[in-house]
PDB file of N, H, CA, C and O in Angstrom:
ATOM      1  N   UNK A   1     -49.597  30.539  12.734  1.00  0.00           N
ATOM      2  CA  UNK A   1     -49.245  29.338  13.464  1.00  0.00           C
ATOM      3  C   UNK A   1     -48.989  28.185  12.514  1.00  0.00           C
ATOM      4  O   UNK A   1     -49.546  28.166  11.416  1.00  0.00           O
ATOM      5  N   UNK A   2     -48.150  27.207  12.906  1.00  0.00           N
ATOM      6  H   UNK A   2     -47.698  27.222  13.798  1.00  0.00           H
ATOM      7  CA  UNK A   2     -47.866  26.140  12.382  1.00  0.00           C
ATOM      8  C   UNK A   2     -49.010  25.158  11.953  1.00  0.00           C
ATOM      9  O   UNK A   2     -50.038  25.465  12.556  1.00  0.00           O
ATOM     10  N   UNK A   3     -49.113  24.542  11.476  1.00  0.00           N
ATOM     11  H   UNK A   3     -48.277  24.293  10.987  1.00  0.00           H
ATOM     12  CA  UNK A   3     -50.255  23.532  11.233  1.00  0.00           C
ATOM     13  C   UNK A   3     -49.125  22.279  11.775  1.00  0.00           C
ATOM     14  O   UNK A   3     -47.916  22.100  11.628  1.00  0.00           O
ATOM     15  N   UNK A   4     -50.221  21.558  12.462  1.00  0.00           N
ATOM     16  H   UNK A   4     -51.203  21.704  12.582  1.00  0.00           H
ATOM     17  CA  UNK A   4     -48.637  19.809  13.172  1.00  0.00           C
ATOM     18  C   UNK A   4     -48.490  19.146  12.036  1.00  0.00           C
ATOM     19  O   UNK A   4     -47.568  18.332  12.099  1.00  0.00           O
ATOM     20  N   UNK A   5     -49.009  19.180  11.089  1.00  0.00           N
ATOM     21  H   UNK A   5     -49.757  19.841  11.038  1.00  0.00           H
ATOM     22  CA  UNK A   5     -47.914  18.700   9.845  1.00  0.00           C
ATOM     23  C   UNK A   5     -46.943  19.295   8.995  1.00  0.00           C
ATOM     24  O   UNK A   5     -46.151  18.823   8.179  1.00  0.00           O
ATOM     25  N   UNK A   6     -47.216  20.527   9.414  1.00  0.00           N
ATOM     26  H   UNK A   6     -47.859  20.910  10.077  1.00  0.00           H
ATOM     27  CA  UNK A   6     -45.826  20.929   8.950  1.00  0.00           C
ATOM     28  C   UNK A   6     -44.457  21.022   9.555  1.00  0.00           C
ATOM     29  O   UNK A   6     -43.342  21.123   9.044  1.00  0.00           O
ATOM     30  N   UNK A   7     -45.031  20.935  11.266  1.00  0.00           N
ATOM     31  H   UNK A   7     -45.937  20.854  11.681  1.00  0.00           H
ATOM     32  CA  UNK A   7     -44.263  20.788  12.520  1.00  0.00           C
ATOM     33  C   UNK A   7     -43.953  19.141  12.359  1.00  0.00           C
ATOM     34  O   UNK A   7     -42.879  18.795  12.851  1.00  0.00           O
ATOM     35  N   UNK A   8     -44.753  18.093  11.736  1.00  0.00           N
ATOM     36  H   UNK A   8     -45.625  18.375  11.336  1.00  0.00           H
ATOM     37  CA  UNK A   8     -43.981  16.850  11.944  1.00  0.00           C
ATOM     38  C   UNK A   8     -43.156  16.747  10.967  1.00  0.00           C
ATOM     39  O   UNK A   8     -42.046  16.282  11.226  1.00  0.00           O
ATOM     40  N   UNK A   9     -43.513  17.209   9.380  1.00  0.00           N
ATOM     41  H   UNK A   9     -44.415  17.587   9.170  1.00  0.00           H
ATOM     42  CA  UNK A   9     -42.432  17.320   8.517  1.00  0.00           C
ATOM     43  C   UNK A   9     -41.236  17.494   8.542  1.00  0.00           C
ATOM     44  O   UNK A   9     -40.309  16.693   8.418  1.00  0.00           O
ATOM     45  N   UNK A  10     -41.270  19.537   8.855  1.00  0.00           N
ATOM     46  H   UNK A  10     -42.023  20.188   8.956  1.00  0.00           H
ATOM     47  CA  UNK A  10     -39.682  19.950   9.645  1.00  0.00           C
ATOM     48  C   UNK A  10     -39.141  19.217  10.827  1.00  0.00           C
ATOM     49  O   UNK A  10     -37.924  19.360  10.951  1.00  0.00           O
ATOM     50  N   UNK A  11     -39.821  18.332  11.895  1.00  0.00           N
ATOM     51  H   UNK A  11     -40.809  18.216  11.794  1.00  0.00           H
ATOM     52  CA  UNK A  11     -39.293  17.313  12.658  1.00  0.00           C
ATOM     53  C   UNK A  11     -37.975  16.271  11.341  1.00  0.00           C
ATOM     54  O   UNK A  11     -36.748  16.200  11.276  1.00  0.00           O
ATOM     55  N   UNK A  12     -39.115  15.667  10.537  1.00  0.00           N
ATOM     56  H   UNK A  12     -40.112  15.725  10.590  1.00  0.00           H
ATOM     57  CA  UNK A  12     -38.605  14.517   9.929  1.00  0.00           C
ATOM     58  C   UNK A  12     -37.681  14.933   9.093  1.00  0.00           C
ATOM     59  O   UNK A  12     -36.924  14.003   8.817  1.00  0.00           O
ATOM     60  N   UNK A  13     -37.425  15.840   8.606  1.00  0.00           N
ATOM     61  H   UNK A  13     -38.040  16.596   8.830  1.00  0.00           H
ATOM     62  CA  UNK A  13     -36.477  16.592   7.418  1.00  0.00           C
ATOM     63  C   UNK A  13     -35.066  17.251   8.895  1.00  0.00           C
ATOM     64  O   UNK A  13     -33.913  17.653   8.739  1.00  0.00           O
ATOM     65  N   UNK A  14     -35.513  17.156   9.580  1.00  0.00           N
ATOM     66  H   UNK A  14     -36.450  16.829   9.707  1.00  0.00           H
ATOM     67  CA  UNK A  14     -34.051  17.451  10.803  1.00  0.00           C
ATOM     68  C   UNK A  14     -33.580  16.071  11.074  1.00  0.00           C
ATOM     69  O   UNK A  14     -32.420  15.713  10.872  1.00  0.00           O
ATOM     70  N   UNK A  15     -34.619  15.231  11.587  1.00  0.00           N
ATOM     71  H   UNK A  15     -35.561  15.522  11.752  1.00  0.00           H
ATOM     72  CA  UNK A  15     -34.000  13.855  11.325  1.00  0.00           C
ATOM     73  C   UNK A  15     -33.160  13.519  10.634  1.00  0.00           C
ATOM     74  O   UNK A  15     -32.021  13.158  10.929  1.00  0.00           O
ATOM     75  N   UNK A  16     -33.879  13.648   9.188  1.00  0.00           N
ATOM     76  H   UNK A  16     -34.805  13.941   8.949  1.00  0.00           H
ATOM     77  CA  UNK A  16     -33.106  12.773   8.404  1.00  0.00           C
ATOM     78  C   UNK A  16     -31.636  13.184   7.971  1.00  0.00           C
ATOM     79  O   UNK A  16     -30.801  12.560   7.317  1.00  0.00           O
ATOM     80  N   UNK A  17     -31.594  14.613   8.632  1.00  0.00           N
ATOM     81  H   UNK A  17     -32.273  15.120   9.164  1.00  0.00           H
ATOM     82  CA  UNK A  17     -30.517  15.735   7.914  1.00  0.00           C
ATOM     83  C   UNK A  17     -29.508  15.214   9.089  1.00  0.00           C
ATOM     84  O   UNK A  17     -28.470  14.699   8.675  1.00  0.00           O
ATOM     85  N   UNK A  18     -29.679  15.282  10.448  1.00  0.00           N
ATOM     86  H   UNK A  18     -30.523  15.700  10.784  1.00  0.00           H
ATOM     87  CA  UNK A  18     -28.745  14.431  11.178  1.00  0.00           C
ATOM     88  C   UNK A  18     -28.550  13.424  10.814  1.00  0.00           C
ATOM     89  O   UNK A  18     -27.375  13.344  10.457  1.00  0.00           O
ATOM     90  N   UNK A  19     -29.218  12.291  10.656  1.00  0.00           N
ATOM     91  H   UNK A  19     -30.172  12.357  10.946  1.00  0.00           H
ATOM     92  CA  UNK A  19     -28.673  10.757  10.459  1.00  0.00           C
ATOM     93  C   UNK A  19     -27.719  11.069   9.355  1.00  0.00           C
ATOM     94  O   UNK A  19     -26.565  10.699   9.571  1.00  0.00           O
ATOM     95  N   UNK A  20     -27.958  11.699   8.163  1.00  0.00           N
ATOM     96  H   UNK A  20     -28.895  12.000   7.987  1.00  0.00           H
ATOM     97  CA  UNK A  20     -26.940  11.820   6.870  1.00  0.00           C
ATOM     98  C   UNK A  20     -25.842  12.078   7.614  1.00  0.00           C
ATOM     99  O   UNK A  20     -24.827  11.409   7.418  1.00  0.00           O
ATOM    100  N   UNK A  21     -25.875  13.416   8.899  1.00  0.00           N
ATOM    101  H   UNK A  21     -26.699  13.959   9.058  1.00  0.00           H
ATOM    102  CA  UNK A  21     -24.332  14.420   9.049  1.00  0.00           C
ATOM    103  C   UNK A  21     -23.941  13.162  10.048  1.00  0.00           C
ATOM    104  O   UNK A  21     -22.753  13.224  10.365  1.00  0.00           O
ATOM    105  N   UNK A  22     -24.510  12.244  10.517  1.00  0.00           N
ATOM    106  H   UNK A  22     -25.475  12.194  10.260  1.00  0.00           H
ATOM    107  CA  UNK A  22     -23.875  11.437  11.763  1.00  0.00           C
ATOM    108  C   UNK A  22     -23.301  10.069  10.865  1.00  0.00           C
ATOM    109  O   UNK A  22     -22.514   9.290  11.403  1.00  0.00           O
ATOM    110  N   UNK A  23     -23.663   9.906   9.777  1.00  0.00           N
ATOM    111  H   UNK A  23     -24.302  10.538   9.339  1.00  0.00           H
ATOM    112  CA  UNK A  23     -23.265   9.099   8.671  1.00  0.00           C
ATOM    113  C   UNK A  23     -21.881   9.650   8.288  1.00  0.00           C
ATOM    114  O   UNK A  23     -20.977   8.826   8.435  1.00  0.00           O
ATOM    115  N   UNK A  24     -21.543  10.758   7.868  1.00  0.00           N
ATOM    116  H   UNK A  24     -22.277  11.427   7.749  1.00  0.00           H
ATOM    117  CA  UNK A  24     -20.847  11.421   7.205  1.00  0.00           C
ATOM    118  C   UNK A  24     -19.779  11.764   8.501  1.00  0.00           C
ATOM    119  O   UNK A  24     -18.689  11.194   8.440  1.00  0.00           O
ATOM    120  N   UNK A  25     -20.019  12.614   9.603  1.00  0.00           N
ATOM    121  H   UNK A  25     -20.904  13.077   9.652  1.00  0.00           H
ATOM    122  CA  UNK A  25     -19.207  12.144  10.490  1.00  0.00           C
ATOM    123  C   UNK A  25     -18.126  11.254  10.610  1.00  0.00           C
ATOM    124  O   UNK A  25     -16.902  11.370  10.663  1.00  0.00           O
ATOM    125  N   UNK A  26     -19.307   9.906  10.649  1.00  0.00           N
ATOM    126  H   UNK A  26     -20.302   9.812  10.605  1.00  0.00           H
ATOM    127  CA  UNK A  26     -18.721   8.747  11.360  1.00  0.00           C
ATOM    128  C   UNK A  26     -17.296   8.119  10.027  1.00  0.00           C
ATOM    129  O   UNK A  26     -16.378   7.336  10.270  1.00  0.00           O
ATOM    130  N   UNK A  27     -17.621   8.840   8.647  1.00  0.00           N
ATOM    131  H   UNK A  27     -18.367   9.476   8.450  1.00  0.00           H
ATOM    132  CA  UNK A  27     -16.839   8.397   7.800  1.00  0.00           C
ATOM    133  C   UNK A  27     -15.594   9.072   7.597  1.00  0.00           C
ATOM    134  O   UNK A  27     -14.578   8.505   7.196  1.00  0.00           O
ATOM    135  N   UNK A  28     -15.695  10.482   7.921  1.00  0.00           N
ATOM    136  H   UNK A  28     -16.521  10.942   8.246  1.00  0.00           H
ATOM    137  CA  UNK A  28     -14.613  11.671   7.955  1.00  0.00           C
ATOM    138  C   UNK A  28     -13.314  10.884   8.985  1.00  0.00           C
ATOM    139  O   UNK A  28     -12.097  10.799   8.819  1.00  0.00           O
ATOM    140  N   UNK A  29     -14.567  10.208  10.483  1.00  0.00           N
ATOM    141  H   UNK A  29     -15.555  10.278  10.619  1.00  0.00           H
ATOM    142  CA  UNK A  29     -13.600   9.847  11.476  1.00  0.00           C
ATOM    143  C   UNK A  29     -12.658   8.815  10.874  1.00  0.00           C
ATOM    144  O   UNK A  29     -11.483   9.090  11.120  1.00  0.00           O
ATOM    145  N   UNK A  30     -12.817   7.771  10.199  1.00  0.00           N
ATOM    146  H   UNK A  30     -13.771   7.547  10.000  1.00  0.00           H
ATOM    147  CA  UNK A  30     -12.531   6.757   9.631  1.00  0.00           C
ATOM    148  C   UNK A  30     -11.243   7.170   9.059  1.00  0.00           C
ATOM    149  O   UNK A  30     -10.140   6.918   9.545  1.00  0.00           O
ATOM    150  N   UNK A  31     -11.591   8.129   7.490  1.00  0.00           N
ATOM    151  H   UNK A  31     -12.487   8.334   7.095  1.00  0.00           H
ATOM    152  CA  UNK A  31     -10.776   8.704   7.164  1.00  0.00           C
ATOM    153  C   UNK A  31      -9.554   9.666   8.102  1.00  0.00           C
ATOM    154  O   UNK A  31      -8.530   9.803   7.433  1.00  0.00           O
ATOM    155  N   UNK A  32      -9.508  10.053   8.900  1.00  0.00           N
ATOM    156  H   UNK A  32     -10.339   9.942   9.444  1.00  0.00           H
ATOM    157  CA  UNK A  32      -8.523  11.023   9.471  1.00  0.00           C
ATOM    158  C   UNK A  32      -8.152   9.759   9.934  1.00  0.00           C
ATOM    159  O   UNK A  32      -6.950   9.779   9.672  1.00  0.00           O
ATOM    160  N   UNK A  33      -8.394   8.565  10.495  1.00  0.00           N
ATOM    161  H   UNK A  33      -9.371   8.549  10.708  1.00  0.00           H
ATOM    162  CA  UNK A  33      -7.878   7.365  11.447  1.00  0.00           C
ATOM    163  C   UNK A  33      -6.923   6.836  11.179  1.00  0.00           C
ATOM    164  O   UNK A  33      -5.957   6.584  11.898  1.00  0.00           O
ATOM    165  N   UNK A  34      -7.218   6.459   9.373  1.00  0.00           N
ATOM    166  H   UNK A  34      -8.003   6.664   8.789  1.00  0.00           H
ATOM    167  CA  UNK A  34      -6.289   5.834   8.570  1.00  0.00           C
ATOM    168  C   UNK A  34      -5.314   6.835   8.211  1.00  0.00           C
ATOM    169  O   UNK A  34      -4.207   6.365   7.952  1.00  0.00           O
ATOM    170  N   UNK A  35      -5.425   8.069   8.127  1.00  0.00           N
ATOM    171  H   UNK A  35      -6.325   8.450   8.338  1.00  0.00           H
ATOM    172  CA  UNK A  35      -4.734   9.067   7.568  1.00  0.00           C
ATOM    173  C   UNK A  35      -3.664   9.575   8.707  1.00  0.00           C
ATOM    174  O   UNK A  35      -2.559  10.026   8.408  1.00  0.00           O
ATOM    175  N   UNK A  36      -4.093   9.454   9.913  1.00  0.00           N
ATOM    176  H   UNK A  36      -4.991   9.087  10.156  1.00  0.00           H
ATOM    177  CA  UNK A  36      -2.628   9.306  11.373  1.00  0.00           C
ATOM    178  C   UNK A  36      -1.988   8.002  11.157  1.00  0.00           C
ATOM    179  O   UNK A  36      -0.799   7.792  11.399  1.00  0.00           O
ATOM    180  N   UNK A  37      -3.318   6.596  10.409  1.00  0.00           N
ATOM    181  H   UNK A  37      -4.284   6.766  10.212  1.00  0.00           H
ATOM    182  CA  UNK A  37      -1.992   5.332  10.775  1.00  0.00           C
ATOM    183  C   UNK A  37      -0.762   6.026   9.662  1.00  0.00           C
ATOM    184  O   UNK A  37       0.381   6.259  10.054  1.00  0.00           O
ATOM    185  N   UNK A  38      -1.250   6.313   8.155  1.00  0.00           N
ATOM    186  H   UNK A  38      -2.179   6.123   7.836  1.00  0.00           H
ATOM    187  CA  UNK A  38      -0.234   6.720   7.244  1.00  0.00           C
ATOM    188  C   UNK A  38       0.990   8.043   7.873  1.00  0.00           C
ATOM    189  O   UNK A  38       2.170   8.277   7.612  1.00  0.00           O
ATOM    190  N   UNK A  39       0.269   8.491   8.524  1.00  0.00           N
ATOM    191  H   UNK A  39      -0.689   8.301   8.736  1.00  0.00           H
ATOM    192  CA  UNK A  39       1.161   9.639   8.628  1.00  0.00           C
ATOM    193  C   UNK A  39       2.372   9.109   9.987  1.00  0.00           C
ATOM    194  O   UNK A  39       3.543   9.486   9.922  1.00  0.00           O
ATOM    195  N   UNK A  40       1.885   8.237  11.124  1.00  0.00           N
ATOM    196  H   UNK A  40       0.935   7.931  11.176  1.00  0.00           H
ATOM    197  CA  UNK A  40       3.119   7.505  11.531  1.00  0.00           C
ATOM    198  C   UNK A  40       3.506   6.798  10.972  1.00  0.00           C
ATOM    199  O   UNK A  40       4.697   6.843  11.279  1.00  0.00           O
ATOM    200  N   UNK A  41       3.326   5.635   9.871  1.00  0.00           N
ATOM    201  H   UNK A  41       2.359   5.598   9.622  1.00  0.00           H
ATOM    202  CA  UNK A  41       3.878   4.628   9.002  1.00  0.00           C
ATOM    203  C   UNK A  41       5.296   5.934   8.356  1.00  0.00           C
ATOM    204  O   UNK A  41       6.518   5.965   8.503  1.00  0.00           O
ATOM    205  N   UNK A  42       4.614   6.552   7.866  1.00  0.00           N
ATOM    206  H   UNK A  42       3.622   6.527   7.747  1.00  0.00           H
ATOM    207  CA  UNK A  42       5.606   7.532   6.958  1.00  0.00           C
ATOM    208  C   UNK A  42       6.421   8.521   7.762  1.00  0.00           C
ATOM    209  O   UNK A  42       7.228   9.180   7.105  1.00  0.00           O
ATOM    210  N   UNK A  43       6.355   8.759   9.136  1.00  0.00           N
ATOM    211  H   UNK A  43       5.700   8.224   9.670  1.00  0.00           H
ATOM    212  CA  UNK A  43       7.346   9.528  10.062  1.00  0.00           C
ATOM    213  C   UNK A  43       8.296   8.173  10.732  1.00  0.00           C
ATOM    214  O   UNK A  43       9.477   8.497  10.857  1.00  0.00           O
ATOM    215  N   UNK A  44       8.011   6.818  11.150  1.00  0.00           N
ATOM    216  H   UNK A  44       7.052   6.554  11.048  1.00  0.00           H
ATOM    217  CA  UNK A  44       8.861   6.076  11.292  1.00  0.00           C
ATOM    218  C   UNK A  44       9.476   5.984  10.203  1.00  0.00           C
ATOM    219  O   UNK A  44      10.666   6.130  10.482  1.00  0.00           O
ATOM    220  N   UNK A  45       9.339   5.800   8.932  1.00  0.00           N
ATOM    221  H   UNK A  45       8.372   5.681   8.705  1.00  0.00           H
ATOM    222  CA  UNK A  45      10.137   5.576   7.119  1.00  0.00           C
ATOM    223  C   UNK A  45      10.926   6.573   7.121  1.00  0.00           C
ATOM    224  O   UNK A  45      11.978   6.271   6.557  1.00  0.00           O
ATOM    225  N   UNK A  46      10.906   7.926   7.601  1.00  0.00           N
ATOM    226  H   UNK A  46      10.052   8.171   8.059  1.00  0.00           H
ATOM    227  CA  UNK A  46      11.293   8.579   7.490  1.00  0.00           C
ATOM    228  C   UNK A  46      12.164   9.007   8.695  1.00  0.00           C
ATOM    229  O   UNK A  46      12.680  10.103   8.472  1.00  0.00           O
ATOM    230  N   UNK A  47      12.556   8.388  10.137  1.00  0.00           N
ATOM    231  H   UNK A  47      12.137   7.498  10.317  1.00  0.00           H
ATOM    232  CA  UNK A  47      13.393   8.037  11.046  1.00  0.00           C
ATOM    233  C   UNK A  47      14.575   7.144  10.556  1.00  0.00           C
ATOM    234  O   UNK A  47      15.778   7.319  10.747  1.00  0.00           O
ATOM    235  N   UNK A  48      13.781   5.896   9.707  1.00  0.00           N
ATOM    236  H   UNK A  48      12.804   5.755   9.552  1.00  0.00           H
ATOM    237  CA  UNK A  48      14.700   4.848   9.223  1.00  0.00           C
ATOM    238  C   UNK A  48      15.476   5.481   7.911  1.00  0.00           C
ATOM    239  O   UNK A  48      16.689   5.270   7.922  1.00  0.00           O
ATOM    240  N   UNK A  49      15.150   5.958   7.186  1.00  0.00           N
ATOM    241  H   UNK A  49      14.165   6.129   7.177  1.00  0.00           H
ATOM    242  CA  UNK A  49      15.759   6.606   5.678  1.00  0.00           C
ATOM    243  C   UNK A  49      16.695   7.563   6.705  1.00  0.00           C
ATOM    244  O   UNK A  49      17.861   7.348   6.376  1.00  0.00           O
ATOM    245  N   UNK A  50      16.647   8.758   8.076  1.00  0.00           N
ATOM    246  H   UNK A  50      15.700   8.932   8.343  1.00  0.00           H
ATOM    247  CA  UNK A  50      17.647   9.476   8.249  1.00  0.00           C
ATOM    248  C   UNK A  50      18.662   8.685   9.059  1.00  0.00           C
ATOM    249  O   UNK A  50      19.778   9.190   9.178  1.00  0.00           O
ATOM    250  N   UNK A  51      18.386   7.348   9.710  1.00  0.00           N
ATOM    251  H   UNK A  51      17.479   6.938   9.613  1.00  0.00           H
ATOM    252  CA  UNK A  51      19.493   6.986  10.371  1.00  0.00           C
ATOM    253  C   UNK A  51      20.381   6.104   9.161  1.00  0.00           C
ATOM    254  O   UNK A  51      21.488   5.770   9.583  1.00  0.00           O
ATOM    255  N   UNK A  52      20.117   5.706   7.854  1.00  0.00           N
ATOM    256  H   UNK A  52      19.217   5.978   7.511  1.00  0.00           H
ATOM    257  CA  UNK A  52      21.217   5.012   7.123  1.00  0.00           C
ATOM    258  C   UNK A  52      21.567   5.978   5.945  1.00  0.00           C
ATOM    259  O   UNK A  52      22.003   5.508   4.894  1.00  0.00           O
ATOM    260  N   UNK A  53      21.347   7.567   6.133  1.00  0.00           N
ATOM    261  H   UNK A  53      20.993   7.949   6.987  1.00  0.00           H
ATOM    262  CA  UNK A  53      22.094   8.310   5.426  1.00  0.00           C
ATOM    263  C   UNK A  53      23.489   8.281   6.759  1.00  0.00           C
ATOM    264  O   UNK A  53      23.452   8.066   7.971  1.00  0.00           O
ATOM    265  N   UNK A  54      24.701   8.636   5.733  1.00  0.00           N
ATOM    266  H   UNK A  54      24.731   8.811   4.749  1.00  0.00           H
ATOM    267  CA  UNK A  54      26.009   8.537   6.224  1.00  0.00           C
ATOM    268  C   UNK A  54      25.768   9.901   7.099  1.00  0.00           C
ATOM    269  O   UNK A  54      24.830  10.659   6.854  1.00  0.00           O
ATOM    270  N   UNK A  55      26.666  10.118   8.090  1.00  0.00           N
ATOM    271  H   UNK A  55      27.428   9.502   8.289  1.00  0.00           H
ATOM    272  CA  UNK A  55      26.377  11.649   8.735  1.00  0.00           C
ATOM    273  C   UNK A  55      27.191  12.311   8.105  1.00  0.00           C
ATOM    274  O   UNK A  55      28.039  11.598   7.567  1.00  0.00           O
ATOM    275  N   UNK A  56      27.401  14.201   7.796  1.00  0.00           N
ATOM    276  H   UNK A  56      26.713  14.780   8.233  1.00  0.00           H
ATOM    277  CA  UNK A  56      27.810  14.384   7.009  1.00  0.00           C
ATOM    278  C   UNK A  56      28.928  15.086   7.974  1.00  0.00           C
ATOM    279  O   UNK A  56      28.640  15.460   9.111  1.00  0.00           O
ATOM    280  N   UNK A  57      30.088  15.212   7.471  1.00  0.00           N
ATOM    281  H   UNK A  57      30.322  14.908   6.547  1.00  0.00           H
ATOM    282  CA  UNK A  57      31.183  15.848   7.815  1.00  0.00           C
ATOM    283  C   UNK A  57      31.195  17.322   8.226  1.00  0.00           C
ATOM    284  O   UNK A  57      31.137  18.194   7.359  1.00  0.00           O
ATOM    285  N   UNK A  58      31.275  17.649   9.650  1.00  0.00           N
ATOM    286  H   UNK A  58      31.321  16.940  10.354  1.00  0.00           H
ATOM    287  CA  UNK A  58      30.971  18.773  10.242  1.00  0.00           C
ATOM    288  C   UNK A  58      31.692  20.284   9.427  1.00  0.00           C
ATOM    289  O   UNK A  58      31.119  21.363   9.273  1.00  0.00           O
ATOM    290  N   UNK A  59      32.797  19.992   9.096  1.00  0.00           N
ATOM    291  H   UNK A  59      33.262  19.116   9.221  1.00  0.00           H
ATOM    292  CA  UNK A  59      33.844  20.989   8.723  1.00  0.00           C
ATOM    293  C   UNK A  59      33.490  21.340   6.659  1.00  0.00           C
ATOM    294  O   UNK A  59      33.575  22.364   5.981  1.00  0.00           O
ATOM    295  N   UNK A  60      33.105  19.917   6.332  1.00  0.00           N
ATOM    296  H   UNK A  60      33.036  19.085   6.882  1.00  0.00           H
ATOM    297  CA  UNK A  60      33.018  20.007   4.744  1.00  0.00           C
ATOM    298  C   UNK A  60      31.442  20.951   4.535  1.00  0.00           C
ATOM    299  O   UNK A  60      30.419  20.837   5.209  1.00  0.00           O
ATOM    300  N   UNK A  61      31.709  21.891   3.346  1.00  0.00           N
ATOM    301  H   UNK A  61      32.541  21.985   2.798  1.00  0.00           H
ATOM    302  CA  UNK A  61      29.928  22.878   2.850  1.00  0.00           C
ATOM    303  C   UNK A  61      30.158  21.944   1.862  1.00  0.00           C
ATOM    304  O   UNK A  61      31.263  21.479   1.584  1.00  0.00           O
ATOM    305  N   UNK A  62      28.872  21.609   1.214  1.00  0.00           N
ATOM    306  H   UNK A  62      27.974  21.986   1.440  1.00  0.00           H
ATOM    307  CA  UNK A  62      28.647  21.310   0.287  1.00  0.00           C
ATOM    308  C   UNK A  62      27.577  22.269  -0.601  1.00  0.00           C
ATOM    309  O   UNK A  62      26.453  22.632  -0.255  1.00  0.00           O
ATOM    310  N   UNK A  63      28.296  22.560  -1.863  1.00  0.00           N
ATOM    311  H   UNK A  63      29.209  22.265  -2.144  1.00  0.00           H
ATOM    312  CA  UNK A  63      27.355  23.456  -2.185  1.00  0.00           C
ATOM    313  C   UNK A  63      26.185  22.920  -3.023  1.00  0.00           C
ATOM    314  O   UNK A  63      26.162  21.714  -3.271  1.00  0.00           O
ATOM    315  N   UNK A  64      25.357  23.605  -3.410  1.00  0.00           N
ATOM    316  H   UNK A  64      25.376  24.584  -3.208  1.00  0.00           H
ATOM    317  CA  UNK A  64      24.053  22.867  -4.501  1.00  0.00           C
ATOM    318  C   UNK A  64      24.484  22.550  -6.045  1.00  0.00           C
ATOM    319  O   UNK A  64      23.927  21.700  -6.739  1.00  0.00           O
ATOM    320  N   UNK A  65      25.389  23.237  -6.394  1.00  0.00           N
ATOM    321  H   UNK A  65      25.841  23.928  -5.830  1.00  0.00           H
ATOM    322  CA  UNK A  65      25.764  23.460  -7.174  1.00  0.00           C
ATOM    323  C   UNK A  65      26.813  22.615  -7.877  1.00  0.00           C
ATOM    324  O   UNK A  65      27.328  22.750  -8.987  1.00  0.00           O
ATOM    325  N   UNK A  66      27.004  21.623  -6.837  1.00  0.00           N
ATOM    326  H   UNK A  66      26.586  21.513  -5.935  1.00  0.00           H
ATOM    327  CA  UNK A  66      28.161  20.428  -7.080  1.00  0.00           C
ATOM    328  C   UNK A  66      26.965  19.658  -7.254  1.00  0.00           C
ATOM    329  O   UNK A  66      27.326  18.695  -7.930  1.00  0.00           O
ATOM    330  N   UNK A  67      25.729  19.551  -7.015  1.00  0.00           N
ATOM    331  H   UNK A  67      25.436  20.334  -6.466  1.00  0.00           H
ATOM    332  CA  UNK A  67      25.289  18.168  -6.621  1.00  0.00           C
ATOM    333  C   UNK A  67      24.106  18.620  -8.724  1.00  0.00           C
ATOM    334  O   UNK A  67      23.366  17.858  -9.346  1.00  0.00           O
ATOM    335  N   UNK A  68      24.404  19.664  -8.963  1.00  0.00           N
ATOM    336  H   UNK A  68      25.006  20.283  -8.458  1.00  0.00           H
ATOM    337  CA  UNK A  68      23.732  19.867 -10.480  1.00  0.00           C
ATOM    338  C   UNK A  68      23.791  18.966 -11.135  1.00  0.00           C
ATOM    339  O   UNK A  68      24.881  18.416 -10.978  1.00  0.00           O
ATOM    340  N   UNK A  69      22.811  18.182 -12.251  1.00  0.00           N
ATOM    341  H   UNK A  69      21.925  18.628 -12.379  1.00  0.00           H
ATOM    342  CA  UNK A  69      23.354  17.389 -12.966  1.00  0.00           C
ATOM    343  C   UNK A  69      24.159  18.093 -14.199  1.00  0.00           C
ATOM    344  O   UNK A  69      23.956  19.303 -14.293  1.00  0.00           O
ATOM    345  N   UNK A  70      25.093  17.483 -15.212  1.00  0.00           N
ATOM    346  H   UNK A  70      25.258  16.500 -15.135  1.00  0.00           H
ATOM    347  CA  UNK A  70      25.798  18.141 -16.065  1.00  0.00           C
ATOM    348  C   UNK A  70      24.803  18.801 -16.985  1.00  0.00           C
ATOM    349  O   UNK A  70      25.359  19.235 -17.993  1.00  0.00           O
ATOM    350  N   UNK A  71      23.792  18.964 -16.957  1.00  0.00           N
ATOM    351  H   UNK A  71      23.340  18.611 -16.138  1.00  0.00           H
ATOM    352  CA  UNK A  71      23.075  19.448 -18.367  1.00  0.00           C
ATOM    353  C   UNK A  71      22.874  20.807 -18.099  1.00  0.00           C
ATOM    354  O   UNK A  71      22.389  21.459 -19.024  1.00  0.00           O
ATOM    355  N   UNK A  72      23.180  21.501 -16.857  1.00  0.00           N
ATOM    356  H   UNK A  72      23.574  20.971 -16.106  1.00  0.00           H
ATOM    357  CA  UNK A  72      22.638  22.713 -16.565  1.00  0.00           C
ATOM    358  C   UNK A  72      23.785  23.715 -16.776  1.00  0.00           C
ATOM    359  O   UNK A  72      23.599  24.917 -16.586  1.00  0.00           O
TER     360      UNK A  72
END
């Protein structure tokens, strides 16, 4: 059988092990929060960068191979 101090110990050592994970939690949340504002900041940037590329000419291929720089 337990002795109640070892039962209040393992009480206080679960405590304290939640408050840390509800600490840590609460900071993860934070992080992912800011990390959706960035990730719409950077999907609108990236709406605006495709509407002032020119559209490209349905009929013209362009190959990769035109767009090489000369050193290759």
């Amino acid at each position: 059988m337990d002795h109640p101090n070892d039962t209040d110990q393992r009480l206080t050592d679960l405590e304290i092990k939640a408050s840390f994970t509800e600490d840590l939690v609460d900071s993860l949340n934070e992080i992912v929060a800011r990390q959706q504002q960035q990730i719409e900041q950077l999907t609108r940037e990236l709406v605006n960068l495709r509407q002032q590329m020119p559209a490209p000419d349905a009929g013209q291929f362009r190959s990769l191979r035109d767009e090489l720089p000369p050193h290759y």
